[in-house]
C-alpha positions as CSV (number, residue, x, y, z in Angstrom):
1,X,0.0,0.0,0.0
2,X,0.9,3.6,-1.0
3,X,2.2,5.9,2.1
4,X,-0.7,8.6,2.9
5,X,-0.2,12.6,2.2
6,X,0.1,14.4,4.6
7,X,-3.2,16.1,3.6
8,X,-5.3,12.8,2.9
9,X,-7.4,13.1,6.1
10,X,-8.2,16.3,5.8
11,X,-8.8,16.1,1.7
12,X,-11.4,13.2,2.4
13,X,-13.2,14.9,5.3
14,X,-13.6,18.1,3.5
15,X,-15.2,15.6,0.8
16,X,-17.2,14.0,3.2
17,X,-18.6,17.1,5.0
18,X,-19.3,18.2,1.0
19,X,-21.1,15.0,1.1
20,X,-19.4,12.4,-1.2
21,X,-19.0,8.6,-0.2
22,X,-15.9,7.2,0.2
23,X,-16.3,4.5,-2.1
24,X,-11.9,3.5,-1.9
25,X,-9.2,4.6,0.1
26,X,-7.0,4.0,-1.7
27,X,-8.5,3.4,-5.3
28,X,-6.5,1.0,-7.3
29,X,-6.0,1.5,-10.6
30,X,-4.8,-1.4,-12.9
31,X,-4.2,-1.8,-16.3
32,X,-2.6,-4.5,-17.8
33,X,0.9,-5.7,-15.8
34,X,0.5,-1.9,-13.9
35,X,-1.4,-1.7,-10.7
36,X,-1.4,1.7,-9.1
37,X,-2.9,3.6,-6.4
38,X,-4.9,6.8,-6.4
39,X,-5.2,8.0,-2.9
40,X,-9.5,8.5,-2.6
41,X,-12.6,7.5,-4.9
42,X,-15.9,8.4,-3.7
43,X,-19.6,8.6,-5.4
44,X,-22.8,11.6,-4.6
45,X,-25.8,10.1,-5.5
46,X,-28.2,12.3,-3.9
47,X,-29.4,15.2,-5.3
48,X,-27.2,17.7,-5.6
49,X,-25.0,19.5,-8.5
50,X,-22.7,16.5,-9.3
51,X,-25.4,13.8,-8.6
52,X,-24.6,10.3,-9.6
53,X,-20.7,11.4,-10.5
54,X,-18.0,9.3,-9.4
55,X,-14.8,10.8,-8.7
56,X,-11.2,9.5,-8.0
57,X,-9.1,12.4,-6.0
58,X,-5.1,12.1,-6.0
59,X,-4.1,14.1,-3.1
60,X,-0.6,16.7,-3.2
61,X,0.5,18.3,-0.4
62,X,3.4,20.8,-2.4
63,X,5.7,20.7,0.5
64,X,9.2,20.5,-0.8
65,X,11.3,23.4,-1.2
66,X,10.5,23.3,-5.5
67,X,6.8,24.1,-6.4
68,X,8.1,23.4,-9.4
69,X,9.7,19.7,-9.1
70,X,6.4,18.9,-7.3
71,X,4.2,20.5,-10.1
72,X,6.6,17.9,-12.5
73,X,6.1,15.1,-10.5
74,X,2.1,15.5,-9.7
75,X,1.7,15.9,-13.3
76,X,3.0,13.0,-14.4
77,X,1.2,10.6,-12.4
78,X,-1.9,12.4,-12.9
79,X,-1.3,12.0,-16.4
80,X,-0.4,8.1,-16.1
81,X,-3.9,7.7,-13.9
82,X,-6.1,9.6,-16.4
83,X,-5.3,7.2,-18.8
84,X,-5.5,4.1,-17.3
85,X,-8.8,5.5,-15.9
86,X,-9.9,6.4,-19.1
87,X,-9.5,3.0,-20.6
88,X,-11.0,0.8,-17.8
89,X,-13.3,3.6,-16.0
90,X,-14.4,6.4,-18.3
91,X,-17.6,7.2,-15.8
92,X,-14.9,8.4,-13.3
93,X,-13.7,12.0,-13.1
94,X,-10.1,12.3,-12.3
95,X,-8.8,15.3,-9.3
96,X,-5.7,16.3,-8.6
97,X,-6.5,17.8,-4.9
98,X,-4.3,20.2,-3.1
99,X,-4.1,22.8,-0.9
100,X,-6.0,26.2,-1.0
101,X,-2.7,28.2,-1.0
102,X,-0.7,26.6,-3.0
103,X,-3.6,26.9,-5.6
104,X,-3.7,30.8,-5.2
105,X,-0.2,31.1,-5.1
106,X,1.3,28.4,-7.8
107,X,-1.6,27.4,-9.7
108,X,-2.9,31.0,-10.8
109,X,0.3,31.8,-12.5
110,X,0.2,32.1,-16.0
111,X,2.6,29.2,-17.5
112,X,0.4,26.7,-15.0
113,X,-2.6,27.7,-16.0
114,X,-1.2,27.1,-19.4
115,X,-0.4,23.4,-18.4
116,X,-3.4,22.5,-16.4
117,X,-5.7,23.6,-19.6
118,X,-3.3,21.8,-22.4
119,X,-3.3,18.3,-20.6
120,X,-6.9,19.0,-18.9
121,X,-6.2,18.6,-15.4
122,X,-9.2,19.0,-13.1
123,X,-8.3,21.0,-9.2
124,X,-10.2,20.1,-6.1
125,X,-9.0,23.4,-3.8
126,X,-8.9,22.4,-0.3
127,X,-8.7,24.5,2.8
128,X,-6.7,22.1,4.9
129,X,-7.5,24.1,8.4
130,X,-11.2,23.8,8.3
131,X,-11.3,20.5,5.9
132,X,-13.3,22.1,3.8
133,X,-13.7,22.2,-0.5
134,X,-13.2,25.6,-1.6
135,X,-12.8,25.2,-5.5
136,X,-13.4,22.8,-7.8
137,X,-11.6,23.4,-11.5
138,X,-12.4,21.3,-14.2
């Protein structure tokens, strides 16, 4: 089993309190001889603005030193996961979830904005204090 991020409990209570099912923590994703693991999948089937989506949430906490490096690394495997999820599990939406300040101050500048809309990349902005969804970018 993958190690947790440091911001996993508080990514899956904000969903919770935003009132999604956990339907996997972890999610694993397989294809072919590759089994991987997204951190969170989860399901809102009552009514409400997403009703009946699924979802599958990687969590990034952006802690190092290098924005950047992270940006690089988060990206890849985001990548990797939307494909394997697009062969197998098309139904599910893909989110890359992080932090509420990291999002305004990394993800608003222009070349990552630039990025996010060439390879699609869909944000779940979380304010890690009070667990709670702030944004959600697709």
């Amino acid at each position: 089993m993958p190690a947790k991020d440091v911001y996993h409990d508080a990514v899956k209570n904000a969903l919770i309190k935003d009132g999604w099912i956990i339907t996997a923590d972890p999610y694993p994703i397989k294809y072919e001889e590759v089994k991987l693991f997204a951190d969170l999948a989860g399901e809102k089937t009552i009514a409400a603005s997403r009703e009946g989506k699924q979802i599958v949430i990687e969590i990034k906490s952006f802690l190092s030193r290098s924005p950047m490096r992270d940006f690089e690394t988060a990206l890849g495997q985001y990548l990797i996961y939307k494909a394997f999820l697009s062969l197998e599990y098309p139904e599910k939406q893909l989110y890359l979830a992080i932090g509420e300040i990291i999002y305004e101050d990394f993800f608003q500048k222009v070349a990552i904005k630039l990025i996010l809309t060439k390879y699609q990349v869909s944000l779940l902005a979380v304010n890690m204090n009070h667990q709670e969804i702030v944004k959600w970018i697709s």
